[in-house]
DRENZA-60730 format. One record per residue (C-alpha): residue number from 0; x, y, z; residue in one letter. Coordinates in Angstrom, 2 decimals. Layout:
% residues N
+-----+---------+---------+---------+------+
! seq !    east !   north !      up ! type !
+-----+---------+---------+---------+------+
! NUM !       X !       Y !       Z !    a !
...
+-----+---------+---------+---------+------+
This chain:
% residues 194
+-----+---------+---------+---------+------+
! seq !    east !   north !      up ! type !
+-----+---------+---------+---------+------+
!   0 !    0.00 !    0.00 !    0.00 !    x !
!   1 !   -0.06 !    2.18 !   -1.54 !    x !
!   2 !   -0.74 !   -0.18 !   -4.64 !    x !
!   3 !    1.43 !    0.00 !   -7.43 !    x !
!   4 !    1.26 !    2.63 !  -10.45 !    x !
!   5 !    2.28 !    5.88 !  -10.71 !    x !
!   6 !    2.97 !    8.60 !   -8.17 !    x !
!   7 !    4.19 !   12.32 !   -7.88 !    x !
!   8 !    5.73 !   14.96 !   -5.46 !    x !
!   9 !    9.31 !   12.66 !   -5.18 !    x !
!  10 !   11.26 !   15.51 !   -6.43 !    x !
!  11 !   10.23 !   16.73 !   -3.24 !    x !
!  12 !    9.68 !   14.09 !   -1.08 !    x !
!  13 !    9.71 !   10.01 !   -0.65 !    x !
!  14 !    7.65 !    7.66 !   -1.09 !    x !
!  15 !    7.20 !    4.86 !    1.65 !    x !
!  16 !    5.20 !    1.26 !    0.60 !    x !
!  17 !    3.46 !   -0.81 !    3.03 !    x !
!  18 !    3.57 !   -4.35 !    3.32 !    x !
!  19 !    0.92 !   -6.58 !    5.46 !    x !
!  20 !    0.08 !   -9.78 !    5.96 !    x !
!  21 !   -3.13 !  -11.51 !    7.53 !    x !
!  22 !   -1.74 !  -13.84 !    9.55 !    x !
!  23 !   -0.78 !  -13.16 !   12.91 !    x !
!  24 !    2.64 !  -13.29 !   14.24 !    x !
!  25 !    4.11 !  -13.50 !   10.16 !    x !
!  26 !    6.63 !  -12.26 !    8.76 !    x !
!  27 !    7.59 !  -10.85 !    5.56 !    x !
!  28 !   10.90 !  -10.41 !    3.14 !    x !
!  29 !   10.97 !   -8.04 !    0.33 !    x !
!  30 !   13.48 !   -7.19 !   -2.56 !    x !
!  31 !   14.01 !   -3.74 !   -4.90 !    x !
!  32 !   16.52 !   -5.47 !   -7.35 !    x !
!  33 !   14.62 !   -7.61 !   -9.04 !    x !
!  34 !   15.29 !  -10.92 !   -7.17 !    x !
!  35 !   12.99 !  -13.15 !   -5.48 !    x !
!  36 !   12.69 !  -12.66 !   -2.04 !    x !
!  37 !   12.97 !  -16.11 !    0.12 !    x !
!  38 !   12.26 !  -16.90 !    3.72 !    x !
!  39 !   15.02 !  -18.61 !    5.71 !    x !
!  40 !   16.66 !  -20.81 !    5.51 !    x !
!  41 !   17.80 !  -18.79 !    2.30 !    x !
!  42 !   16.85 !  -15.63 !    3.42 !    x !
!  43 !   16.57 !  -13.57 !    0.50 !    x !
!  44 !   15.92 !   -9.69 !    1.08 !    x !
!  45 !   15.19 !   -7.30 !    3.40 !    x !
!  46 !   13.28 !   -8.83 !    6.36 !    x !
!  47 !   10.31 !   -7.32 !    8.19 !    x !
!  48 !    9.79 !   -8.94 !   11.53 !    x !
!  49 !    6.04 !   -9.07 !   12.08 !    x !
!  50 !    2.66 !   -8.91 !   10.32 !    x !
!  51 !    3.24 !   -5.15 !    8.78 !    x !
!  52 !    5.74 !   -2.50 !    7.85 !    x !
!  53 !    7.35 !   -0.45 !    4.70 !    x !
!  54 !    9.93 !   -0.29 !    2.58 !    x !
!  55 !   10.69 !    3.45 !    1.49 !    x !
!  56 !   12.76 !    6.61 !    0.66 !    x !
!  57 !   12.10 !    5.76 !   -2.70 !    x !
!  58 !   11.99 !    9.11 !   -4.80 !    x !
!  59 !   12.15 !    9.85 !   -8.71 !    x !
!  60 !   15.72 !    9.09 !   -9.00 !    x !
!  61 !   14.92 !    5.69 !   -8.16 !    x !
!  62 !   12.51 !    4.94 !  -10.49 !    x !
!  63 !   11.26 !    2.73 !  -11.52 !    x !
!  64 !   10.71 !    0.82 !   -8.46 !    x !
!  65 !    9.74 !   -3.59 !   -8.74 !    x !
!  66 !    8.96 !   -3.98 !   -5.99 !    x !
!  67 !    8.41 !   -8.18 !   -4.55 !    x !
!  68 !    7.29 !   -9.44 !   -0.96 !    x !
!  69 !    6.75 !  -13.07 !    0.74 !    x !
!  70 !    5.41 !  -13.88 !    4.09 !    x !
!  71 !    5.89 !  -16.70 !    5.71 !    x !
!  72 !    5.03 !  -18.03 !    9.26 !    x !
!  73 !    6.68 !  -21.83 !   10.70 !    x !
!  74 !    4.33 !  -24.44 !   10.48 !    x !
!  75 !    2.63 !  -23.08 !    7.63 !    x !
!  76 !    3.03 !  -22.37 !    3.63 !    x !
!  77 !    4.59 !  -19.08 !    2.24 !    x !
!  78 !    2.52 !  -17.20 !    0.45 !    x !
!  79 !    3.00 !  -16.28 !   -3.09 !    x !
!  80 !    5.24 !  -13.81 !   -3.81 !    x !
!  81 !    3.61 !  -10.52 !   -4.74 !    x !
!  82 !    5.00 !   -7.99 !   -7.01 !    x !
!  83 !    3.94 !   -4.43 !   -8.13 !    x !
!  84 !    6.19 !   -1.38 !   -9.65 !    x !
!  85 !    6.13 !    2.03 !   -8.82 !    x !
!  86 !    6.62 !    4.80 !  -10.85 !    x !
!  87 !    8.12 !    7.63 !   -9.52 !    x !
!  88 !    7.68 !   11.33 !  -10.90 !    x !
!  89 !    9.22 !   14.20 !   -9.52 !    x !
!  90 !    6.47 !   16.58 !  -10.78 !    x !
!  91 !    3.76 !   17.54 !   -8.56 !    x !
!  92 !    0.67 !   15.57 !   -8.16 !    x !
!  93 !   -2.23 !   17.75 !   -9.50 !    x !
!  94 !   -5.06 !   16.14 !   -7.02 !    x !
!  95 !   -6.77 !   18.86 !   -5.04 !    x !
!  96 !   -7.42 !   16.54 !   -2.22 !    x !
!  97 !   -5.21 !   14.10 !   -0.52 !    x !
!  98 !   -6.36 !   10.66 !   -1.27 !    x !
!  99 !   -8.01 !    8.36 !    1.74 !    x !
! 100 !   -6.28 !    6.13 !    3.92 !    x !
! 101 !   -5.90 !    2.56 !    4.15 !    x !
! 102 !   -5.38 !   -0.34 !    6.15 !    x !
! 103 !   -3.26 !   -3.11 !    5.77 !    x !
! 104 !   -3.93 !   -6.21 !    6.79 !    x !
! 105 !   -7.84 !   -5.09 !    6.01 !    x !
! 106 !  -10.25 !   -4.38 !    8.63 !    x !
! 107 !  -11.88 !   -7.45 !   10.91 !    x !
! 108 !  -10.99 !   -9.85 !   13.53 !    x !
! 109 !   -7.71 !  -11.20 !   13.56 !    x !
! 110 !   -7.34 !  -14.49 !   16.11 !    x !
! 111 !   -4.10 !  -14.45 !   17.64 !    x !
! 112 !   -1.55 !  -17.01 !   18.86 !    x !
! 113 !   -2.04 !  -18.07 !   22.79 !    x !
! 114 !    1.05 !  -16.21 !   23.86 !    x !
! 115 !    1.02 !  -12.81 !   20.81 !    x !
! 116 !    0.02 !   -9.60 !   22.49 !    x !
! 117 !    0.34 !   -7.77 !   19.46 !    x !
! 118 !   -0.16 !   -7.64 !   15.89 !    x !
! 119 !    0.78 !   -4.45 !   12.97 !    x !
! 120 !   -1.24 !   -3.03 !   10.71 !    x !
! 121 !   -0.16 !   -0.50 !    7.97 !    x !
! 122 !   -1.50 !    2.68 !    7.43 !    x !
! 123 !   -1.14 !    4.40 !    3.89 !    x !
! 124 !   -1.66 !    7.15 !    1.85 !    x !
! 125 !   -1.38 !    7.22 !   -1.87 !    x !
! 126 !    0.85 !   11.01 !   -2.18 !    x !
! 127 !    4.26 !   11.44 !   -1.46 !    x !
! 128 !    4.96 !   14.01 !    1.39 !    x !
! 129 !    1.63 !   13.72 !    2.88 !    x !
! 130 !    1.10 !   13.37 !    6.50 !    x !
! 131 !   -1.75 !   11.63 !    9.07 !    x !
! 132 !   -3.00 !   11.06 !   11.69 !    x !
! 133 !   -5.17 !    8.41 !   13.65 !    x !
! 134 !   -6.75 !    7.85 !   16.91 !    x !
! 135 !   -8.07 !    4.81 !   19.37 !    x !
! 136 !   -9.43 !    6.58 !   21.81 !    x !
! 137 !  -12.85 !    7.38 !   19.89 !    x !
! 138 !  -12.32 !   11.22 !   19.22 !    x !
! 139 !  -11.75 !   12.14 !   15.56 !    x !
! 140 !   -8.36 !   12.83 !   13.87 !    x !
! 141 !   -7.82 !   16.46 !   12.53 !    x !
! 142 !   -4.39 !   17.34 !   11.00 !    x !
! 143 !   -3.83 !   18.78 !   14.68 !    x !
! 144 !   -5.10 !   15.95 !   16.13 !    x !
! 145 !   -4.19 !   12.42 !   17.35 !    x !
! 146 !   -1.10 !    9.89 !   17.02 !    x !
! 147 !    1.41 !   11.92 !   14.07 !    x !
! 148 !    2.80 !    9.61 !   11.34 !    x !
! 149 !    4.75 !   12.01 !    9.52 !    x !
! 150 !    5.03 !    9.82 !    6.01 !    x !
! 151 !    2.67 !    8.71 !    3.24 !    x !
! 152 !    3.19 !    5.15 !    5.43 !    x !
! 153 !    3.37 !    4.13 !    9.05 !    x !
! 154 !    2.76 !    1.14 !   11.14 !    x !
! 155 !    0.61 !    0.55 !   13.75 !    x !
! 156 !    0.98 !   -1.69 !   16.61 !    x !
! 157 !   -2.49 !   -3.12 !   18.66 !    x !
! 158 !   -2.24 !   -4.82 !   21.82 !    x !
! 159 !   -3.84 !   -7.12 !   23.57 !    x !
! 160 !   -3.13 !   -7.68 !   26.97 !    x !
! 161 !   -2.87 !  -11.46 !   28.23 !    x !
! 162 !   -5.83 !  -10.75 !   30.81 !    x !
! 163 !   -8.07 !  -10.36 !   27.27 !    x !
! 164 !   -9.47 !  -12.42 !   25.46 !    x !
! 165 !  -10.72 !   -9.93 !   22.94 !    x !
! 166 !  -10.69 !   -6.20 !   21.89 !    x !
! 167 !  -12.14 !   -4.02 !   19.39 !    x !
! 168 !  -10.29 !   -1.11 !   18.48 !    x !
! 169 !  -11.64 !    1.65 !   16.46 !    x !
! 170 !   -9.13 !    3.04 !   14.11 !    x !
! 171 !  -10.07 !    6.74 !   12.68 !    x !
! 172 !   -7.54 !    7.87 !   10.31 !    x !
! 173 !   -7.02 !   10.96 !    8.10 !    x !
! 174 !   -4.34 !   12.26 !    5.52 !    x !
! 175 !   -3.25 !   15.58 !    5.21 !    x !
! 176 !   -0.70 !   18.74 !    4.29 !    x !
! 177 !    0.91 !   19.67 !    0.52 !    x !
! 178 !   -1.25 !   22.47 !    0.60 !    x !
! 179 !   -4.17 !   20.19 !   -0.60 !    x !
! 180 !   -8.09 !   19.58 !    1.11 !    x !
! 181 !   -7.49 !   16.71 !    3.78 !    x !
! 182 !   -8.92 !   13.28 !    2.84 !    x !
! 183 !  -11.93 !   11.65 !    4.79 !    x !
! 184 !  -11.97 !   10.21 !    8.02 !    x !
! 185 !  -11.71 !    6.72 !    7.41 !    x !
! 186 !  -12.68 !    4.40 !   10.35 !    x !
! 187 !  -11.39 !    1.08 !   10.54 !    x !
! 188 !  -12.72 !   -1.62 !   13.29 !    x !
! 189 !  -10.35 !   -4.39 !   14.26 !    x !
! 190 !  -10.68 !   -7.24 !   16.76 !    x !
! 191 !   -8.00 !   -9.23 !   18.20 !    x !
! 192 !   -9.28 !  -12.12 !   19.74 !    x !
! 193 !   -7.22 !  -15.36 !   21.29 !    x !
+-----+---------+---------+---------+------+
């Protein structure tokens, strides 16, 4: 996330990618160069040690970006490895309004290993040098309100405690900055159940 395709404002700033995974307590490998990314034992790429994260700093000079990710878990199958390319312009992007977020793994209930206390999500934008924020606490996110993630990407961390055996978080997220209208709140309701 953002998905692949084309994007703008990298003369200016960089563009971050999330990666996410549905299954709990997964992790994932991804590669720039072209090569197939592999899960030990052959360990090919750059590793991301749980469910979610991002790759970035990628900016027009880079372009363009193939980009290729694998999760993989013990005890069960890897996934298939999925591959997009970015584009990267350094021209500005002409939207007038910053595109909504997303989440990453999607929104619902995740079950959760006996002893996992946590899993990531991803939050994304789709324009370079944008900012958001988000909030758990039920009030709504303003672009002077809530948890800063001061990238197009960020990753989010839930937790639930031991003593739980379920929690449902609401997840309110909005984009902002670039001089551009903010995007919608987007709410997002995840449970984490064991």
């Amino acid at each position: 996330m953002p998905a692949p395709g084309d994007y703008y404002n990298a003369g200016s700033y960089y563009l971050f990618v999330g990666m996410a995974c549905s299954t709990p307590h997964s992790q994932e490998y991804f590669t720039t160069d072209g090569s197939t990314p592999a899960p030990p034992p052959t360990a090919r790429g750059t590793n991301i040690p749980q469910e979610a994260g991002y790759a970035g700093g990628f900016a027009a000079r880079n372009s363009p970006v193939g980009l290729k990710v694998i999760a993989f878990k013990a005890g069960l199958a890897n996934s298939n490895v999925v591959s997009g390319t970015y584009t990267i312009h350094a021209t500005a992007d002409s939207r007038t309004q910053i595109p909504d977020p997303q989440v990453g793994p999607a929104a619902g209930s995740y079950q959760l290993d006996a002893s996992q206390t946590q899993m990531s999500f991803v939050v994304a934008t789709a324009i370079p040098g944008a900012a958001m924020h988000y909030t758990l606490d039920g009030s709504t996110p303003n672009p002077s309100h809530g948890i800063l993630v001061n990238q197009n990407v960020g990753r989010i961390d839930l937790t639930l405690p031991l003593t739980q055996s379920s929690k449902t978080f609401n997840l309110q997220v909005i984009a902002y900055g670039l001089g551009k209208t903010p995007s919608n709140v987007k709410t997002f309701t995840i449970t984490l159940t064991r």
